[in-house]
C-alpha positions as CSV (number, residue, x, y, z in Angstrom):
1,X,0.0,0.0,0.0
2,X,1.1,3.5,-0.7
3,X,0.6,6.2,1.6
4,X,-1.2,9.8,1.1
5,X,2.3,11.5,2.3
6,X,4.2,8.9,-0.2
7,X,1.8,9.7,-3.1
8,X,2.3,13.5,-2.4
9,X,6.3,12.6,-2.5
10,X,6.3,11.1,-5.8
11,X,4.1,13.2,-7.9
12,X,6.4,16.2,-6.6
13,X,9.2,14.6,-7.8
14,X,7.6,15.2,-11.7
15,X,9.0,19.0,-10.7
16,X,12.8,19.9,-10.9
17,X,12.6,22.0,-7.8
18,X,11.0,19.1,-5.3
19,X,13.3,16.7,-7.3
20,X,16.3,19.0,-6.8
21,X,14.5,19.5,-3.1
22,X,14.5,16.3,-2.1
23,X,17.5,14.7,-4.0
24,X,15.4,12.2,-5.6
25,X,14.2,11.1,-8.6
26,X,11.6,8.1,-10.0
27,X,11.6,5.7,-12.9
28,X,9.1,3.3,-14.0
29,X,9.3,0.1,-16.3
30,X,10.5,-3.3,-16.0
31,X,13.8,-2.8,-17.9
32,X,14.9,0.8,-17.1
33,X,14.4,0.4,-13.2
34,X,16.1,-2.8,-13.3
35,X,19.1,-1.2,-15.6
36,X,19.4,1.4,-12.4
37,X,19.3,-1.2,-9.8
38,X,22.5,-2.8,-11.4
39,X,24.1,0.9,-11.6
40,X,25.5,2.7,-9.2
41,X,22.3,4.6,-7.8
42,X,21.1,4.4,-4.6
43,X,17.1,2.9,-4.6
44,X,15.1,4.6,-2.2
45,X,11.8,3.2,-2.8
46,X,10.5,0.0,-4.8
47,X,6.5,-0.1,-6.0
48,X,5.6,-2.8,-8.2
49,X,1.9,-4.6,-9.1
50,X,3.6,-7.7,-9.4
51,X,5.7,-10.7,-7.6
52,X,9.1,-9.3,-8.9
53,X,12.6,-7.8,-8.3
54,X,13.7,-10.9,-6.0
55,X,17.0,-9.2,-5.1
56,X,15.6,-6.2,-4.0
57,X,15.4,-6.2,-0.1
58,X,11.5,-6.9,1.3
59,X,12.0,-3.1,2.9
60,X,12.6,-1.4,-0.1
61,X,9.6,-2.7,-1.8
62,X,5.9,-2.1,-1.8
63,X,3.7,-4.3,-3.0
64,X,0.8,-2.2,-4.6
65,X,-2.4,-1.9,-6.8
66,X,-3.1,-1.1,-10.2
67,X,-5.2,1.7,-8.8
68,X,-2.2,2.8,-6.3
69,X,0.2,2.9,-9.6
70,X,-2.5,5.3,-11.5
71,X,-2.1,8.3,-8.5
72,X,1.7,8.1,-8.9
73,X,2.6,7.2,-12.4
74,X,3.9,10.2,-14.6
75,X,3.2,7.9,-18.0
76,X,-0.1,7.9,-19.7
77,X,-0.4,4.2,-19.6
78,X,1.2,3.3,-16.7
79,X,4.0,-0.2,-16.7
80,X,3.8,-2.3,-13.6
81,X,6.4,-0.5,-11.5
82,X,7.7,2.6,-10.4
83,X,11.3,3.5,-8.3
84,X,12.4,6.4,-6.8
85,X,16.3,6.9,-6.2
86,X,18.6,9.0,-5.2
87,X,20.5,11.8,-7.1
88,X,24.1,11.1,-7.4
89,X,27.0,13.9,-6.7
90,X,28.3,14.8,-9.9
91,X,31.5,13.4,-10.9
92,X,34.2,15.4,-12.6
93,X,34.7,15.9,-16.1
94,X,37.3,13.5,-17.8
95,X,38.9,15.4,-20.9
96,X,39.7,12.6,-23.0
97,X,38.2,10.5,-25.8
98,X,35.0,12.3,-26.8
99,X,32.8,14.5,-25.5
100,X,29.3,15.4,-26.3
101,X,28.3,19.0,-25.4
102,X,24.2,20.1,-25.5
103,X,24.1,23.6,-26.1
104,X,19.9,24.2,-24.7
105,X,18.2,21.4,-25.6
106,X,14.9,21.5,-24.1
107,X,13.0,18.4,-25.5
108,X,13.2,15.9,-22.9
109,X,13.0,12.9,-25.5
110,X,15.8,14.1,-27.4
111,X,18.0,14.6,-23.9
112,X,16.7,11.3,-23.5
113,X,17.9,9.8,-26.8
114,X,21.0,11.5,-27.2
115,X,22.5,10.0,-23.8
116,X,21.3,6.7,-24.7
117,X,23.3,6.7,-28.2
118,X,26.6,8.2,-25.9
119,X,25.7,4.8,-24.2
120,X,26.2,3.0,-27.1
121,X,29.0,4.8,-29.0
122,X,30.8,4.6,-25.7
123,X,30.5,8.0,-25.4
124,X,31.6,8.0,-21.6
125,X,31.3,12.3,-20.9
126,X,27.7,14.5,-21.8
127,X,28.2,18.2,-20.8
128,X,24.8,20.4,-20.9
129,X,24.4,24.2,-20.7
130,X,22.1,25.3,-17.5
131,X,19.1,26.0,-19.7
132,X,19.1,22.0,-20.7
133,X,16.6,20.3,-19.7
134,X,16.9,18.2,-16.5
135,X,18.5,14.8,-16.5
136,X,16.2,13.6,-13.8
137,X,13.1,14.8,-16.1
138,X,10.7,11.4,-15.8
139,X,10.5,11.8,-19.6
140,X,14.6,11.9,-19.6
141,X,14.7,9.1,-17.7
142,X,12.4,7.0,-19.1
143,X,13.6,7.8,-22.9
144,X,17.0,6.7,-21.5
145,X,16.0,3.1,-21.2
146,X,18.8,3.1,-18.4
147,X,21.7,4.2,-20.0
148,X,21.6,7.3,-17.4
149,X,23.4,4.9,-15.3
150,X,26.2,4.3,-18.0
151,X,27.0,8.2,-18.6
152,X,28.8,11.1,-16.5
153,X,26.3,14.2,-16.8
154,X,27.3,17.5,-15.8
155,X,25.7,20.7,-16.1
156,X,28.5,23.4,-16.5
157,X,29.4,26.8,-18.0
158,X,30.2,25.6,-21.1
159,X,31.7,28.7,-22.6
160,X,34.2,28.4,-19.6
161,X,35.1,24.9,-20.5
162,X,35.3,25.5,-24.0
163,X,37.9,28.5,-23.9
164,X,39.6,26.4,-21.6
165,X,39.6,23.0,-23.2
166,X,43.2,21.4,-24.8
167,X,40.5,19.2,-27.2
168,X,39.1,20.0,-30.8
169,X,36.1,21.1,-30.2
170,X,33.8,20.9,-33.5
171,X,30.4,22.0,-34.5
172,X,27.3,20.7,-36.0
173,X,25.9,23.8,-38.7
174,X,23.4,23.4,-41.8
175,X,27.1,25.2,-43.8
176,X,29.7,23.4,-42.4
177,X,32.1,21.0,-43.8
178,X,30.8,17.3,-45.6
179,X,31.2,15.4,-42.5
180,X,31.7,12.4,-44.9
181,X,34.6,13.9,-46.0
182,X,36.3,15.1,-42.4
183,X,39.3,13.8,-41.1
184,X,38.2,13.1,-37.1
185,X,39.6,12.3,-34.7
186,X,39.7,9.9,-32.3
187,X,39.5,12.7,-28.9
188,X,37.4,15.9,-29.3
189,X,34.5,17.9,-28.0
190,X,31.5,17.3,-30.3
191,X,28.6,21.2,-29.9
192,X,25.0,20.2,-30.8
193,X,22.9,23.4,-30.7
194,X,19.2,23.9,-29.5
195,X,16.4,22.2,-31.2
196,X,15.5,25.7,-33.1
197,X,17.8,28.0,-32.6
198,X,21.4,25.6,-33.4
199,X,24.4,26.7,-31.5
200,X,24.6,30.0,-28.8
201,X,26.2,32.9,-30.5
202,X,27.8,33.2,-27.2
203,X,29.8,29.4,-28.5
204,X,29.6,30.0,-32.0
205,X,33.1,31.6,-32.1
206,X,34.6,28.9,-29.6
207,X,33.8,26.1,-32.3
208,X,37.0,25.5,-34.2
209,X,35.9,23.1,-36.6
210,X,32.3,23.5,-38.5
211,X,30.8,19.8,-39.6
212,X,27.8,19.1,-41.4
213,X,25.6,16.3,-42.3
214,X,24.7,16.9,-46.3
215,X,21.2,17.0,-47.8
216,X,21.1,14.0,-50.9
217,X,18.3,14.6,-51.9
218,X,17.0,16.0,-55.6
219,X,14.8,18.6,-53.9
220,X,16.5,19.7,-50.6
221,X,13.7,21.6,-48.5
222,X,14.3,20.0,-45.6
223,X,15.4,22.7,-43.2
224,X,17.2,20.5,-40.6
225,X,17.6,17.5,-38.8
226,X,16.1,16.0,-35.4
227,X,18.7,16.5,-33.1
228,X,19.0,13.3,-31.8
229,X,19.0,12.0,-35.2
230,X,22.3,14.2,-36.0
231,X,23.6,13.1,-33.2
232,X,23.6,9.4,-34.0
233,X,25.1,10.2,-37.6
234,X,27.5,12.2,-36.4
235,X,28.7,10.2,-33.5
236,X,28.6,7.1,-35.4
237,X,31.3,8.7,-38.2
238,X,33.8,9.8,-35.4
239,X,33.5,6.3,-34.2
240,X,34.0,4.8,-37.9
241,X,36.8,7.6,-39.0
């Protein structure tokens, strides 16, 4: 059974500030909660509809109903499960290999997508501007599908790292050069700018190196690509190069 005060917990923590608050954040599903559980984050709270997560201690876990999941689920159709856990100190930044840097992405799905591809390009460093959106967004979290647990996140200055960065730091613009035909390399700092506005002016003249992802076809009205989707492409060719 899930308490009144517990209920009032939980649906708080679908706002940064009682997230940020309490130090806490939830996930729901089968897979992602279990992906956390077998990371490094600390489980406050189990609630599950069903006879599952054996290795999770009896006091951690709450058996509850369908009814009970409804008043604390954050997804439309709610799984079988929900955990909250604890929010992590941040670790420090590593400069070496690559490094992804969001410059204001604000869709939580794409946040969501773009650290779960730095999961599997073994992309090992995410850096986000302040005015990202929050890693412990539900939507974040649950677009993750548990590769949060796999990636350091830190939300920095990022003009303050940039200037004062050893690494190549490169840029993805709709004019830059034929990423197909870029020497990269194997260490760098990969920008990918806001959903509608591309890079901060306030970066643009840190980027040393201006990359694109050409347009094939006959027509070419397509203004731009999904994010995430030029995130994939790009990381994907300074994995291959």
């Amino acid at each position: 059974m899930v308490s009144k005060n517990q209920i009032k917990l939980i649906t708080s923590l679908q706002q940064k500030k009682y997230r940020i608050a309490n130090k806490l954040f939830f996930a729901e599903g089968v897979k992602g909660i279990q992906e956390l559980l077998d990371s490094n984050f600390e489980l406050e709270q189990l609630y599950t509809t069903k006879n599952d997560f054996e290795k999770v201690n009896l006091h951690l876990k709450t058996t509850i109903s369908d009814d009970e999941l409804k008043k604390i689920t954050a997804l439309a159709t709610p799984n079988s499960c929900l955990a909250i856990f604890r929010m992590p100190n941040e670790k420090p930044v590593s400069e070496s290999g690559l490094i992804v840097v969001l410059d204001s992405i604000r869709d939580p799905g794409n946040l969501g997508t773009i650290l779960r591809l730095c999961d599997w390009f073994g992309i090992q460093e995410v850096l986000c501007s302040t005015e990202t959106v929050d890693i412990y967004n539900p939507k974040v979290v649950q677009a993750t599908m548990g590769s949060i647990g796999r990636v350091n996140v830190n939300y920095i200055n990022l003009t303050n790292f940039l200037i004062q960065t050893s690494l190549p730091i490169f840029g993805t613009y709709m004019n830059g050069e034929n990423i197909y035909k870029s020497i990269l390399p194997k260490e760098g700092i990969i920008v990918m700018g806001n959903e509608a506005n591309g890079i901060s002016t306030e970066l643009e003249d840190l980027i040393q190196n201006r990359i694109t992802i050409p347009r094939f076809g006959d027509i070419q009205k397509t203004e731009s690509l999904n994010v995430a989707t030029a995130t994939a492409i790009i990381l994907s060719e300074f994995r291959r190069s």
